[in-house]
BAGU-771293 format. One record per residue (C-alpha): residue number from 1; residue in one letter; x, y, z. Coordinates in pm, 1 decimal. Example, Ala and Ser with C-alpha at 12.3 -4.5 7.8 and 13.67 -1.06 7.14 Angstrom:
2
{1, a, {1230.0, -450.0, 780.0}}
{2, s, {1367.0, -106.0, 714.0}}
% end
This chain:
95
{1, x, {275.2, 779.6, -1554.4}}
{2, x, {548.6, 519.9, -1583.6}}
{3, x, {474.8, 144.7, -1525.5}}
{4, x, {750.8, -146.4, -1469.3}}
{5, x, {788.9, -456.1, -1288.6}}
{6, x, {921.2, -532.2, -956.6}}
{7, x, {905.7, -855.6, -783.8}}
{8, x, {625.0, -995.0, -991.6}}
{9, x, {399.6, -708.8, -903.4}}
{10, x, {293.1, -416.7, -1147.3}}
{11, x, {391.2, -55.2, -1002.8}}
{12, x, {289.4, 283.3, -1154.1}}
{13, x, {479.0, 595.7, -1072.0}}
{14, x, {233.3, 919.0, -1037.5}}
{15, x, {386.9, 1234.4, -992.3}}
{16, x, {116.3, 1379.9, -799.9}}
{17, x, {64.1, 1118.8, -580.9}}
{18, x, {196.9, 788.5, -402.3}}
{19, x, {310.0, 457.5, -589.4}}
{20, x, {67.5, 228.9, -703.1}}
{21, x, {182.2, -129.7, -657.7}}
{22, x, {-65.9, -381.8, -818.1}}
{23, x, {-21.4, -696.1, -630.8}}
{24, x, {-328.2, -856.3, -779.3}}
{25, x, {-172.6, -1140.0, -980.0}}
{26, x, {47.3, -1256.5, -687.0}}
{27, x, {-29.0, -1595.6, -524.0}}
{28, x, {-139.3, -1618.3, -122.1}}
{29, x, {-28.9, -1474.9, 43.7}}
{30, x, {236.8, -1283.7, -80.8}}
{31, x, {-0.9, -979.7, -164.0}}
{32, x, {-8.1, -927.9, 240.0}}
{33, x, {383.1, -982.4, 258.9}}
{34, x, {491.2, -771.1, 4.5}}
{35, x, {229.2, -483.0, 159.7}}
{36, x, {327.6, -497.7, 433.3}}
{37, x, {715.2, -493.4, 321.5}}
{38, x, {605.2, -148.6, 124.8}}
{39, x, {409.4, -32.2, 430.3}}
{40, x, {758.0, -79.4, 655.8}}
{41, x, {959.2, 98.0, 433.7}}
{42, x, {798.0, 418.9, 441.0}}
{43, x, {939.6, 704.6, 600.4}}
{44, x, {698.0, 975.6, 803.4}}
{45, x, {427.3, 1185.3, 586.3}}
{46, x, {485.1, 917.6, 256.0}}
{47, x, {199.9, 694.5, 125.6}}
{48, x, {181.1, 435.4, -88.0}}
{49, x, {-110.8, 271.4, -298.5}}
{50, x, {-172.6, -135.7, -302.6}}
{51, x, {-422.4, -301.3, -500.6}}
{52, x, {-516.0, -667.2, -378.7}}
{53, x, {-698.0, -923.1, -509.6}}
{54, x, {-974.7, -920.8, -219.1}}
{55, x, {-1049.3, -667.2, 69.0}}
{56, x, {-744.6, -744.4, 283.0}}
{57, x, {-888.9, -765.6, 612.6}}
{58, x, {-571.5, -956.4, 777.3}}
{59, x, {-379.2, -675.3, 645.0}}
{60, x, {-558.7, -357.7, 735.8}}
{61, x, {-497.7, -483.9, 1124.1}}
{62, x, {-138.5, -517.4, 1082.8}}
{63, x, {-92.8, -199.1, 960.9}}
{64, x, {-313.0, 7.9, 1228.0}}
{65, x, {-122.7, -205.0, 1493.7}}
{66, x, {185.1, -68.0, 1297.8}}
{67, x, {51.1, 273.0, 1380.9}}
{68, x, {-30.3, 334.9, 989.6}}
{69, x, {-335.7, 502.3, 864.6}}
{70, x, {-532.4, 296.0, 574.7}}
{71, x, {-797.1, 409.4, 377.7}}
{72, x, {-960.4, 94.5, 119.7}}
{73, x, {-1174.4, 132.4, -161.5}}
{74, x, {-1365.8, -195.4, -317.2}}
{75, x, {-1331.7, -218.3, -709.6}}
{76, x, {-1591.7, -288.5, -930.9}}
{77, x, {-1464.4, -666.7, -1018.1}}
{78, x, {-1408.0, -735.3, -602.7}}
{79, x, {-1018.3, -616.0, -591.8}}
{80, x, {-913.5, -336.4, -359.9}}
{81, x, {-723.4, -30.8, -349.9}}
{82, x, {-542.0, 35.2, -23.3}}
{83, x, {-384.4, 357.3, 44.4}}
{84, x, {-144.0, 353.6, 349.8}}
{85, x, {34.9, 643.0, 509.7}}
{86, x, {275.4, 674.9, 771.7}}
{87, x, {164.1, 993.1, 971.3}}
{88, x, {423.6, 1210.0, 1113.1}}
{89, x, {483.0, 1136.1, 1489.7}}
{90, x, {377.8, 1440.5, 1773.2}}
{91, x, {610.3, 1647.1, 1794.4}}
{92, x, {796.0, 1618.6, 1471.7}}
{93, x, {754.0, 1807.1, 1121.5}}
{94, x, {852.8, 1699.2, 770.2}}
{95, x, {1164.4, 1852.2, 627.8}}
% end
């Protein structure tokens, strides 16, 4: 796993699955911008990981009204983990 920096936020590469973007130490609300800038940029079938300070309840209904799939987990000190994908649309397959 490699970790670096990026725009104040912590990110950790995993081969076997999505970025991890820690966005835990940001201030208000730029841990619901900068999701939602990650979420955007995703191309069909890709995911990426977000952890935020809280459970991000403003940001888990942009996403589904973005059509996104999100899937949260609560950590043991009250941060989150929030995995978002961007299904592929009907009729279209991954290359």
């Amino acid at each position: 796993m490699h970790a670096s920096r990026s725009s104040g936020a912590a990110i950790a590469e995993d081969r076997i699955g999505p970025a991890e973007h820690d966005l835990r130490g940001l201030p208000c609300p730029l841990p619901l911008e900068r999701a939602v800038e990650l979420a955007d940029a995703l191309a069909p079938d890709q995911a990426v990981c977000v952890l935020t300070p809280q459970r991000p309840l403003p940001l888990l209904d942009l996403l589904v009204a973005r059509g996104l799939r999100v899937t949260t987990s609560l950590l043991d000190d009250g941060s989150a983990r929030v995995l978002i994908h961007r299904p592929v649309p009907h009729g279209q397959t991954c290359a």
